[in-house]
N, C-alpha and C positions, 0 to 999 in steps of 0.2 A: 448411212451417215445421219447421225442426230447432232445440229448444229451446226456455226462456223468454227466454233474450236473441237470439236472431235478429233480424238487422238492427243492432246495437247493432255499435260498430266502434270497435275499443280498440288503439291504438299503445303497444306495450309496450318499455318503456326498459328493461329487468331482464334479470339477471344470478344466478348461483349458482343461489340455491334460493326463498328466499323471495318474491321478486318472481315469479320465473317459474309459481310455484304456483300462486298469487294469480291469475296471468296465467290458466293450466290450469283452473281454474275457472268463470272467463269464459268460455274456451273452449268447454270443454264442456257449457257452458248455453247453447250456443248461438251465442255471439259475433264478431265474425271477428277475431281477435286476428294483429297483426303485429307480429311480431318485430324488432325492428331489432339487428343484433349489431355490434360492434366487427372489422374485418379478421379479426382473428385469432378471433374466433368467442366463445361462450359457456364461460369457462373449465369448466365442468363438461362441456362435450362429450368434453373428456381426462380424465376419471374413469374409469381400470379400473374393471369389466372392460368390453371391448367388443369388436366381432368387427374394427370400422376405425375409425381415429382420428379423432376427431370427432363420435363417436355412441356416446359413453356411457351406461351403463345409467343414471342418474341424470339425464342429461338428455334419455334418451325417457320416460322416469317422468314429466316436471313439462315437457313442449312438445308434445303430442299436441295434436291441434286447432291448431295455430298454422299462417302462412305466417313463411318466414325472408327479412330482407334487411340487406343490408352497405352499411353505413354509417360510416364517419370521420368523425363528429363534430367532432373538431378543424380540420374543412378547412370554409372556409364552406359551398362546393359543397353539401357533404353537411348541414350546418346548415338551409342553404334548404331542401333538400329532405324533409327530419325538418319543417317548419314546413308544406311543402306537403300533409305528410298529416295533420300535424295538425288542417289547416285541415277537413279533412273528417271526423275521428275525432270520436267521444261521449266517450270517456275515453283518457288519457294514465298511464302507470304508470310511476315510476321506481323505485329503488330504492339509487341512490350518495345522496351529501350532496348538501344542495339548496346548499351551496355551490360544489359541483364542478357543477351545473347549473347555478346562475350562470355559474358560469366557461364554459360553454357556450356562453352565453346564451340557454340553455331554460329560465328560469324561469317562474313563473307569471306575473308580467308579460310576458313575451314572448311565450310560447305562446297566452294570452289575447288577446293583441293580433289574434293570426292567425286567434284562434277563442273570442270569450266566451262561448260557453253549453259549451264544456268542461269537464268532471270531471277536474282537474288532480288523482294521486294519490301522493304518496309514503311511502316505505316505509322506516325506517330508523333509526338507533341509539335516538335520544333525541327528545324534546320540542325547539323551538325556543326554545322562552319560559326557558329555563333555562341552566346552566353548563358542560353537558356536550353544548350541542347541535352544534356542532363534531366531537367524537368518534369516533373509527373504530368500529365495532361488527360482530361477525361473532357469530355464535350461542353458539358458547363463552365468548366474554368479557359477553354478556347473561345465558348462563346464571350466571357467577360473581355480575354485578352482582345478581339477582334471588336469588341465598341457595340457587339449587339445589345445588350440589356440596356448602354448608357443613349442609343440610338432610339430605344424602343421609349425611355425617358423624355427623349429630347419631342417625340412627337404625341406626346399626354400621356403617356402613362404615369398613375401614383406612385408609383416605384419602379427604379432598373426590375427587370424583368427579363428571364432566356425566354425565348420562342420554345413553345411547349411540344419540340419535334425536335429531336436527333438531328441536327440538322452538321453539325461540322463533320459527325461521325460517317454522316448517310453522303453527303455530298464528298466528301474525302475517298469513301467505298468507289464512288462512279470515276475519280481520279484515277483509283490503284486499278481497276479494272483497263482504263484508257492506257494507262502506259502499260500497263501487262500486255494490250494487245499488241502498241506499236513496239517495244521494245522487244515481242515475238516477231514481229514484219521486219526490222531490223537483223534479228538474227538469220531470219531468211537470208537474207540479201548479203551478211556479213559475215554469218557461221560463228559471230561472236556471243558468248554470255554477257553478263554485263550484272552493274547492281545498282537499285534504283529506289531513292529518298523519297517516300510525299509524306511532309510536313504537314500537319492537320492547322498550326498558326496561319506559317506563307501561305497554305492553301484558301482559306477560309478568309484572310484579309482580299486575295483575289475576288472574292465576293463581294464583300461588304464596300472594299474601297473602289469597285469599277464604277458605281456609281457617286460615292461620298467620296473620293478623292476633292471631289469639287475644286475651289481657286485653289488648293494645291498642287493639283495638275498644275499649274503654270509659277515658271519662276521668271521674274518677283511673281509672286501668288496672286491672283486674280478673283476676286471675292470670295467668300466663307466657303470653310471643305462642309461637306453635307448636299444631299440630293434635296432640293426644297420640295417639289412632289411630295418625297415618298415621305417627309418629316411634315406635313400639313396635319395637320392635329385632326382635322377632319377629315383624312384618306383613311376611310374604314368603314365597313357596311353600312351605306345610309340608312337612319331609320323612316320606317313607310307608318303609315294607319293600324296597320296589323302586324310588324312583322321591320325583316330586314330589306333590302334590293343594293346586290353587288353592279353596281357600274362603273363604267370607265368613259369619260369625254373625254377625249384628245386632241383629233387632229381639229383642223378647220373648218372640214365638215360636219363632225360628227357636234360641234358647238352651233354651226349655223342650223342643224336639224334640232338640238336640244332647244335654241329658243323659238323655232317653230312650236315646238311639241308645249310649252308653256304659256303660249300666248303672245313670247316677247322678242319680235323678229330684232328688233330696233338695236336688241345689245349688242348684236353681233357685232353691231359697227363701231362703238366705243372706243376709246383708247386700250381699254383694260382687256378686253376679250378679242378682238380685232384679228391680231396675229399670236404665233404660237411664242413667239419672245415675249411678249405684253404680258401672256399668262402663266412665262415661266417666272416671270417675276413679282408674280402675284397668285399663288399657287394657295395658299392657305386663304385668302380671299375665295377666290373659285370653288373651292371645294364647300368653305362654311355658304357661301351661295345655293349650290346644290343641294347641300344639307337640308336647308329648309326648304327647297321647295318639293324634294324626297317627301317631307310629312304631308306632302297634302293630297297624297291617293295611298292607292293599298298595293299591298307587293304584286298582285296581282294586275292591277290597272295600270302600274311601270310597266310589269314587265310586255303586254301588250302593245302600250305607246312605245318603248323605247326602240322594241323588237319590229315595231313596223316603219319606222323613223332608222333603222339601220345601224342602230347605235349599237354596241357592247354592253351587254345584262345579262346579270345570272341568279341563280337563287343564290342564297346563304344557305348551303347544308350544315346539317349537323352531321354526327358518326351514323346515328341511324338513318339516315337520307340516303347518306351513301349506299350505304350496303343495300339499302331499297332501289337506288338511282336505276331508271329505264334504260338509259343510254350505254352502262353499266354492263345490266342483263341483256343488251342484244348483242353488242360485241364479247358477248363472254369473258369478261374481266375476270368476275368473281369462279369459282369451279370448285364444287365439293370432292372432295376424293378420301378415299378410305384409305387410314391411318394405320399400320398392323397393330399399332398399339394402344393409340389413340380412338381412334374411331375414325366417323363422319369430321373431316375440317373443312375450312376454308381456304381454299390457295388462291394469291391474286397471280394474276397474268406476268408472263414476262412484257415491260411495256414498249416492246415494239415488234411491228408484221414485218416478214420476210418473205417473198417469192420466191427464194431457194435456201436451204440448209435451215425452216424454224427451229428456232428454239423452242422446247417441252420440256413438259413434268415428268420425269424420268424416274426419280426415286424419291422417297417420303428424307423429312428429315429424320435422321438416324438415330437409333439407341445409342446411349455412352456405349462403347466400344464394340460396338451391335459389329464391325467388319475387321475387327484385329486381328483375330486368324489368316482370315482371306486376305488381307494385304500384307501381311508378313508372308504367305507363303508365296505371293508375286514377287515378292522382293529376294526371292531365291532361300528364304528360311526354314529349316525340315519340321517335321512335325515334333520332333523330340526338342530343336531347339527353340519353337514356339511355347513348348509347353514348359522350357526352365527360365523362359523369360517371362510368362505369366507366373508360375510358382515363387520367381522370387520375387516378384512386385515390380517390375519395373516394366510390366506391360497388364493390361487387363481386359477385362470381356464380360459382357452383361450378366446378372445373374441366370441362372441357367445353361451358363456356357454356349460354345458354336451353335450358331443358327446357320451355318454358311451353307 
């Protein structure tokens, strides 16, 4: 047994980032996760940088643990056969409009037909039940709708701005992965299939608004929605002498040690600093405080004071830090492993330990249809009727044909 999901078999419809993650998850708990791609493959496969086209660093990042197979969709041929694996898969993942899976006709009525104790999953813009569930949605135009760029404004930035990380796509992935599992624990217990919406919108305001609901939690409303923390113009790497230092004061301790550590016991007692209400209401105050007194050692001289004083400090990494980080290489984060195609890469860790069934790196991310054979012929297809579903086009396989 590799994994908590081994033996679980997930036919995965997705594309870009977020489906596929979702997918990578599965994966790597175990799963046998097949890929089914479009002729022309996973458009993130053509994401610089790569060493050959088609294997993207972006798309070995979020398809490790998978098999790939090529599929046309539009041709029935290939229809039947998306339905024949269905017929034997636990769960199904998409991630276009389930309009445009209509238009397939892979909806849940259809794919139920061929298989009703499936976990029908999709993943995408909006809610159905509402006016925008039509909608095109890619992660940038979620982040607008959810307030992040105007958030990221409101706390100094020169322009709305998205956070430069996938962030509704990747956080939406770690959703469709959670109810994939409980809505598996359920079928346990209930022997039902079932079909199952996350919204990347509703999803994504669950974020943003658990903290910025603010006075609109409460009706009548109770002062301004916004987290005033996280909107302090000055909550952002202080800068030092030399450099940046990531802190965080908080509690009541960690304030009565910080004016230790500056010389100035006496603040702690003020009205302003005193208690943790005083400072939530003077948050941007607090913070441009620290700010200046940040400049007056070096990242180095914080991070000794603050670290012997008990407080919370971190460097500021950059990308290359990371990859260099000590803490990093001793728990074996980072792991090179050889690519059949690629070479030497980089695979980061699944990010959490298990004392029974871990999770592991099981298989490299896949060539476009590098396992088309070998999963049609699990799927009970002879070799004569693999080979007229490749010849007419509605199935395909790398060049060079079967590696299997």
């Amino acid at each position: 047994m590799s994994g908590p999901l081994h033996g679980v078999r997930v036919l995965d419809l997705t594309t870009v980032v977020m489906g596929p993650y979702a997918t990578q998850i599965l994966a790597d708990f175990g799963a046998d996760v097949v890929k089914v791609e479009p002729p022309g493959g996973d458009v993130m496969r053509y994401a610089w940088p790569f060493r050959h086209p088609g294997m993207g660093h972006i798309f070995l990042n979020a398809n490790r643990n998978k098999r790939s197979i090529v599929l046309d969709l539009k041709q029935q041929l290939a229809r039947e056969a998306c339905l024949a694996l269905a017929k034997r898969a636990d769960v199904l993942v998409y991630n276009i409009r389930p309009q445009a899976m209509a238009r397939l006709k892979l909806g849940y009525e259809e794919v139920r037909a061929a298989n009703a104790k499936i976990i029908y999953v999709g993943c995408f813009g909006y809610s159905q039940r509402g006016p925008y569930a039509a909608k095109a949605a890619y992660d940038d135009l979620i982040q607008g709708a959810a307030g992040i760029p105007a958030l990221l404004k409101m706390q100094g930035a020169e322009t709305p701005r998205y956070a430069p990380i996938i962030v509704a796509d990747r956080s939406v992935g770690q959703q469709v992965a959670s109810a994939v599992s409980a809505a598996l624990y359920y079928r346990e217990k209930s022997g039902k299939g079932q079909r199952v919406d996350v919204p990347m919108f509703e999803h994504l305001l669950q974020i943003v608004l658990g903290e910025h609901l603010g006075g609109y939690t409460f009706e009548p409303q109770v002062g301004e929605p916004g987290y005033a923390r996280m909107l302090a113009p000055d909550r952002r790497p202080y800068q030092s002498k030399d450099g940046y230092v990531c802190a965080l004061i908080y509690n009541d301790k960690q304030w009565k040690a910080f004016f230790q550590v500056i010389g100035r016991p006496e603040m702690f007692s003020t009205k302003e600093y005193a208690t943790l209400e005083a400072r939530s209401r003077n948050y941007a105050g607090a913070y441009a405080f620290v700010a200046d007194e940040m400049k007056q050692r070096t990242t180095a001289e914080w991070l000794e004071a603050l670290e012997g004083a008990d407080i919370p400090v971190q460097r500021m990494n950059s990308l290359a830090d990371i990859v260099a980080d000590p803490h990093l290489a001793a728990t074996g984060f980072f792991r090179t492993v050889e690519h059949p195609s690629e070479g030497a890469i980089r695979s980061m860790a699944v990010p959490s330990e298990w004392s029974e069934s871990a999770p592991e790196y099981r298989r490299h991310a896949p060539r476009l249809g590098e396992h088309t054979r070998e999963v049609l012929r699990e799927a009970g297809y002879t070799k004569d009727k693999i080979e007229r579903l490749i010849s007419s086009g509605a199935a395909g396989e790398p060049a060079g044909g079967d590696v299997s």
